[in-house]
Structure formats: structure tokens, C-alpha cells
LOVEX-923470 format. One record per residue (C-alpha): residue in one letter; y, x, z. Coordinates in steps of 0.02 Angstrom, whole numbers, padded with zeros to 5 digits, always signed. Each point is the difference from the previous one (the first is absolute). Layout:
! residues N
AYXZ
...
! end
This chain:
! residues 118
X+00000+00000+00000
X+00164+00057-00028
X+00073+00096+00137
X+00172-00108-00016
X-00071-00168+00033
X-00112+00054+00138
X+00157+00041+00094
X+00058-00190-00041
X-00050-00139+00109
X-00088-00122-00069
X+00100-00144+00040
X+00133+00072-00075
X-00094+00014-00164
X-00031-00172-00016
X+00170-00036+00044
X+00073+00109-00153
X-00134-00094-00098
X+00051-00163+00039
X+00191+00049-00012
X-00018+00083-00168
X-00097-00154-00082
X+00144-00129+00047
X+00107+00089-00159
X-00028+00049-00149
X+00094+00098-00150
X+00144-00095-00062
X-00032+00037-00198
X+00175-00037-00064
X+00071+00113+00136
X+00061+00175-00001
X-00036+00136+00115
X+00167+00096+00041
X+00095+00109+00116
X+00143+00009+00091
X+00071+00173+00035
X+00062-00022+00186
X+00168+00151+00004
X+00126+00009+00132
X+00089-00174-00085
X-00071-00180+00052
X-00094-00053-00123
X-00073-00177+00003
X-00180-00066-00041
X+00076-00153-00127
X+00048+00169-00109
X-00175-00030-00081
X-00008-00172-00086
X-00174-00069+00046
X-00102-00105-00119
X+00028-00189+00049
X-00200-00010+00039
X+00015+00128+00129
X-00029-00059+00177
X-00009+00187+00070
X+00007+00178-00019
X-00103+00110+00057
X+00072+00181+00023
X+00011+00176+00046
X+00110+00132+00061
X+00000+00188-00032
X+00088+00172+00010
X+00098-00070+00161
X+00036-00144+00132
X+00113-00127-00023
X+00099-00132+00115
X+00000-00203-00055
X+00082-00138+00040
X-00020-00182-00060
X+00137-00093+00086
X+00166+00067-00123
X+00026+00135+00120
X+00006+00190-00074
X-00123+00082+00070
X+00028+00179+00084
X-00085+00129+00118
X-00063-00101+00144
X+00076-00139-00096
X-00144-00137-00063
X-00196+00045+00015
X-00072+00167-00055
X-00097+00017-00140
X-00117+00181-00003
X-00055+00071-00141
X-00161-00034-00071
X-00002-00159+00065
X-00034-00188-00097
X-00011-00161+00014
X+00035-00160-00092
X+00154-00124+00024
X+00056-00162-00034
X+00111-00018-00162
X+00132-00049+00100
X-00015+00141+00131
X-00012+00124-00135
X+00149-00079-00105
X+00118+00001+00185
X-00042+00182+00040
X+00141+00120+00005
X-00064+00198+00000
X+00075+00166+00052
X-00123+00168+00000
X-00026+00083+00179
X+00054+00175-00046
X+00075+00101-00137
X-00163-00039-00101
X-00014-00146-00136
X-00132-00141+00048
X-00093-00060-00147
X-00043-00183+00040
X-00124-00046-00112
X-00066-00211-00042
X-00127-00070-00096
X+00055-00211+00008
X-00152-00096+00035
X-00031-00200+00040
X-00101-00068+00146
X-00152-00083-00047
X-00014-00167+00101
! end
């Protein structure tokens, strides 16, 4: 068995598995990313395919600070995104978030827009 997924608990397996079958590719949608600088830049900067209930994503090369209530984000200022982490949000979350990058390094925020399978 892989050495990775030994060191995963089961539970949380099936959990992933369950989570990652509720969406599925949107095929009219684009996968894109934002650059996150030392400049606010918002989420709504990528148009998202009408179909598109969520995005999944993924940052690199640096951390980055969100917000999603209008406010610009800054250090300390909105929650902490690490690098190397993902997720997937809500079109709405994703079209309200405002970015700034943690350091002096660019962020590359990276989506692929997906719909929820109900």
C-alpha cells in the first residue's frame, strides 16, 4: 500500500470520497489564475461560466490574506490562506473575495469552476 495513505485515517478517506463525488467538472468552464501582487485584487476578476456553482482551487509560490465582506484584506487583516493549500468555494464566496499576497512573493491562485451534483 502506498506509504501516503497509510498515514491517512480512514475516515477521512471516505470523507474526501464522498466530498469529491458531490461535483463534478463544469465543461463550459475555464480553469484560470489570479496572480495575487501587493494590489487587491478581487475573485469577480475571472468571469465564471453561468453553470458554475463552485470553484475548486489552489494556491502556490506564497500565502495570501482574504476577505469576503468588501473589506481589503491586509496582514492580520481577513483569514490566512498558506501556500499549498485548496479547497472549493461557493460561486458567490469566490466572486466576493478580495486578495492581497503575504510577503514580497506573488501568490498564484489557481481554479478549475465546477457544479455540484445534487
Amino acid at each position: 500500500m502506498n506509504k501516503l495513505l497509510t498515514l491517512i485515517p480512514a475516515a477521512l478517506i471516505v470523507a474526501v470520497a464522498a466530498w469529491a463525488a458531490s461535483y463534478v467538472p463544469n465543461a463550459a468552464g475555464t480553469d484560470a489564475t489570479l496572480t495575487i501582487s501587493s494590489g487587491v485584487i478581487q475573485g469577480n476578476t475571472i468571469t465564471l461560466d453561468d453553470a458554475t456553482t463552485h470553484v475548486w482551487w489552489s494556491i502556490a509560490d506564497a500565502g495570501a490574506w482574504v476577505t469576503f465582506d468588501g473589506s481589503d484584506p491586509a496582514v492580520d487583516t481577513g483569514h490566512f490562506i498558506a501556500d499549498g493549500s485548496s479547497g472549493v468555494w461557493s460561486r458567490y464566496m469566490f466572486n466576493n473575495a478580495r486578495f492581497i499576497r503575504e510577503d514580497a512573493t506573488d501568490a498564484a491562485f489557481r481554479i478549475s469552476e465546477v457544479q455540484e451534483v445534487k
